[in-house]
Structures are given as structure tokens and as C-alpha cells.
Steps between C-alpha positions, in 0.01 A plus 500: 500500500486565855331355789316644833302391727271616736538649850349312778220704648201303554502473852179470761521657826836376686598253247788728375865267583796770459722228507307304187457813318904533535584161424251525154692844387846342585403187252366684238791707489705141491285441208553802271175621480518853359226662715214494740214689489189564730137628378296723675109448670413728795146395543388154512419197692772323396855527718724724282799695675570834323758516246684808603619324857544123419745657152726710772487142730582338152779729513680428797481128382678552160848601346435470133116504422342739344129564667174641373150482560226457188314732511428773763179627416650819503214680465367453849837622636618837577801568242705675733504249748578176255730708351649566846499148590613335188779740485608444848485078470739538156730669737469213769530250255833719287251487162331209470154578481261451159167680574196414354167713480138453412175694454294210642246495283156625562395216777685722764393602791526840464330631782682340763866706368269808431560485099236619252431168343413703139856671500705193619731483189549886506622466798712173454648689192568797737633345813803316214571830413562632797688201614742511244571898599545468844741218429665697212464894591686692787173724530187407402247719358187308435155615405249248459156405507575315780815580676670859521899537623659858493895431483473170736840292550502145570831371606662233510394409130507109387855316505394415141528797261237610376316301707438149511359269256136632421270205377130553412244272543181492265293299254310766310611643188540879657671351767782320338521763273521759806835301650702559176354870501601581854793354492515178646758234525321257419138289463401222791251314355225320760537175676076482453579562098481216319807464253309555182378824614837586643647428116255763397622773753845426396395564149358831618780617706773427243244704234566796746843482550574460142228845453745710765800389388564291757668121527428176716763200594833515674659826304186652521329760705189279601440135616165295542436280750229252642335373804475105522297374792671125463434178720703195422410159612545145346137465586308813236213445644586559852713816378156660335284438783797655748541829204147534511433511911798760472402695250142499644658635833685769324202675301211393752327298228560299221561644167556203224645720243782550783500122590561474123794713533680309741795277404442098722607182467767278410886665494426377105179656497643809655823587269194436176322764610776746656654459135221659365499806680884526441374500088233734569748774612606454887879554495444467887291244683345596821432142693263519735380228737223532733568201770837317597654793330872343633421125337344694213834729431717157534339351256475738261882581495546107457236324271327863287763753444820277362233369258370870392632692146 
């Protein structure tokens, strides 16, 4: 089992401390976390800085970590420049970058990234396929619905051969099923899926794997994951009503099923319930904390994850 948690990034207009976010990154390294990982939201009212800059900060502020982000909605990207970029940060950070991607689902908004909302996993579909050529290919010949390349070179390619880590996000049958078929890495399940329907994607994933031949765990070829949005607090009751005014902020409403999904209360209460997603399939554990994200990480690493396994 290993553990991650999540990259500080929720940050309103000047409120960003280098300092702090140095400090957090040098203790969490103290602490053995595995990895950190951003997400990705480009519109919205809520203060979210983008995942491609604060990983390369991240960067600069680690030895050891490994760093991700779950998911780019990759489909509202340009391949060639994410590929660009992600290959150029696995330089910076000498390979240790996990990438994860993401159709987004149909509640996009398409029209403001000029995407045909009725063609949106065509072109997700595509723009992985091209990714993995530039990062693979000396010359790329690509002829696509949506992108055409006649003997392009992208240089330097990722530190990380192939390429890094590719992780797909997903909850849909033809999307899990689509991350074993294009050859991902690995499965990150949602920190808004509750743990019994993240059992069932496991189940579905591991029915695909075994279909292509493929394996899962340490000596395999593919690992599954999970988001945990996680509050501790010796008072539960002030941890859900904190979780909830977070979560709210994040996804400009509130969505129960998500409130659901999220892991609060007691350090007792927490390693319960983060148990449970370990048995559903998670053979890495995303923590994520949306407030006091320093206090949060201390405890954790004290009072939850000694007690986990």
C-alpha cells in the first residue's frame, strides 16, 4: 500500500505563502508519503491554481516525490502542447512525474475550449494517442479526425521511458474499460465515488485486464488507485460541517452523493473507513484535505496511517 496526498492549490487571490508551500513539501517528504498529486478545474468560481504550474513549483520543493495531477481533462487540451509540457516538467523534475487524464464527462463546457461537445471522447481517445507518439516516435505521422502531423519531432522526450506513468480517470463501464485498452498504467478512482461504487469499478477494471492479458499489483503492469477527500477531528461533527463548506466551494454547489463520499471524523473513524477502500482495491491512497491541509497531513501520518492494513 502506498500513500499520497494532495498538492496544495486552493488558493484565493494573494493568499499563496511560497515559504508555507515549501515548508508543507519538505514535511511530507520527512513523512514518506509516496506522492502528491494536483486535479485540474479551469473554469469556476472557486480559487483553483492550474495544475501544470503549481506541479513544476512542487518540483523545485522536492527530492524524492513523485508528482501527478488526477485528472487533466485532457480533452479540452491541445495534445501537442500537454505533451510538450508534461515532457519538459519530467525532465525538470529527472522522471518523476505520474500523469493522469480524463474525458470530463459530458457536463463540460465545451464551447469555451472550442470542442464539439458530441465528439468529446473521440477526441479524448485521439489526443492519448497522439500523446503517447510524440513521446515515443522520432517523427510523427499522424492523421486524425482531429489532429494531422506530417513527420513532426518533439524533443526532448520524457526522462521516464516511455513516458511517465499514464493513469485514467473514469466511472463508466467504457471508460474503465478504455484505460486497460489504451494502455494505461493504471485506474484513479474518484474522491466524489463513494467506496461501494469504487469496489464495483475495481471489479470492472480487473475483468479487463484479465480479458487483454494483462496483470494488476506490484509485479504487474497496472495499479488502481483512489481519491479520499479526508477531514480528521476529535469533534465528527465539526469535521462534516468543515468537508461539506469545502467541498461545496470546490464544485459550486452541494452534491450529497459527493458529501457521502468523503472520509470525516474521528482518527478512529477515519482508519474504519480508509480500510475499506484499501479492501475494495486501492493499492494507493490519495489523501486529500481541503482546509489546514499542514495540521491535516500531521495527523494523518501520526494517528490514521500506522493504524491502516
Amino acid at each position: 500500500m502506498k500513500f499520497a496526498i494532495a498538492i496544495p492549490q486552493f488558493y484565493a487571490d494573494g493568499e499563496f505563502d511560497p515559504g508555507a508551500f515549501r515548508a508543507y513539501f519538505a514535511r511530507a517528504e520527512e513523512l514518506g508519503f509516496d506522492s502528491a498529486w494536483t486535479q485540474e478545474k479551469v473554469l469556476g468560481a472557486g480559487p483553483q491554481l492550474s495544475p501544470i504550474e503549481t506541479m513544476t513549483y512542487a518540483a523545485a520543493c522536492t527530492e524524492r516525490m513523485r508528482l501527478g495531477c488526477v485528472v487533466f481533462v485532457s480533452t479540452l487540451h491541445s495534445p501537442v502542447h500537454l505533451a510538450k509540457s508534461l515532457s519538459t516538467l519530467d525532465q525538470l523534475s529527472r522522471g518523476r512525474i505520474e500523469v493522469g487524464v480524463g474525458t470530463g464527462g459530458r457536463g463540460r463546457p465545451f464551447a469555451a475550449f472550442g470542442v464539439d461537445p458530441h465528439r468529446y471522447v473521440a477526441r479524448f481517445t485521439e489526443g492519448v494517442k497522439l500523446m503517447q507518439a510524440l513521446w515515443t516516435e522520432p517523427l510523427v505521422t499522424f492523421h486524425g479526425e482531429f489532429w494531422q502531423l506530417e513527420n513532426a519531432a518533439m524533443e526532448p522526450k520524457p526522462f521516464q521511458k516511455p513516458y511517465p506513468p499514464l493513469w485514467f480517470g473514469g466511472a463508466s463501464e467504457p471508460a474503465l474499460r478504455r484505460a486497460v485498452r489504451l494502455g494505461g498504467h493504471g485506474f484513479f478512482g474518484a474522491g466524489s465515488s463513494l467506496t461501494d461504487k469504487f469496489a464495483e469499478q475495481v471489479r470492472i477494471v480487473r475483468s479487463a485486464l484479465a480479458e487483454a492479458g494483462r496483470t494488476q499489483g506490484p509485479a504487474g503492469d497496472f495499479a488502481i488507485a483512489k481519491r479520499v477527500y479526508i477531514a480528521i477531528d476529535e469533534d465528527a461533527g465539526r469535521a462534516r460541517t468543515r468537508m461539506n463548506a469545502a467541498l461545496e466551494g470546490i464544485y459550486g454547489y452541494r452534491v450529497p452523493a459527493i458529501e457521502a463520499a468523503a472520509i470525516t471524523g474521528t482518527a478512529a473513524d477515519c482508519v474504519r473507513e480508509v480500510n475499506q477502500v484499501a479492501a475494495a482495491g486501492a493499492e494507493l491512497i490519495l489523501f486529500t484535505a481541503l482546509f489546514d491541509q499542514r495540521e491535516q497531513m500531521e495527523q494523518l501520518a501520526a494517528a490514521v496511517l500506522p493504524k491502516l492494513g
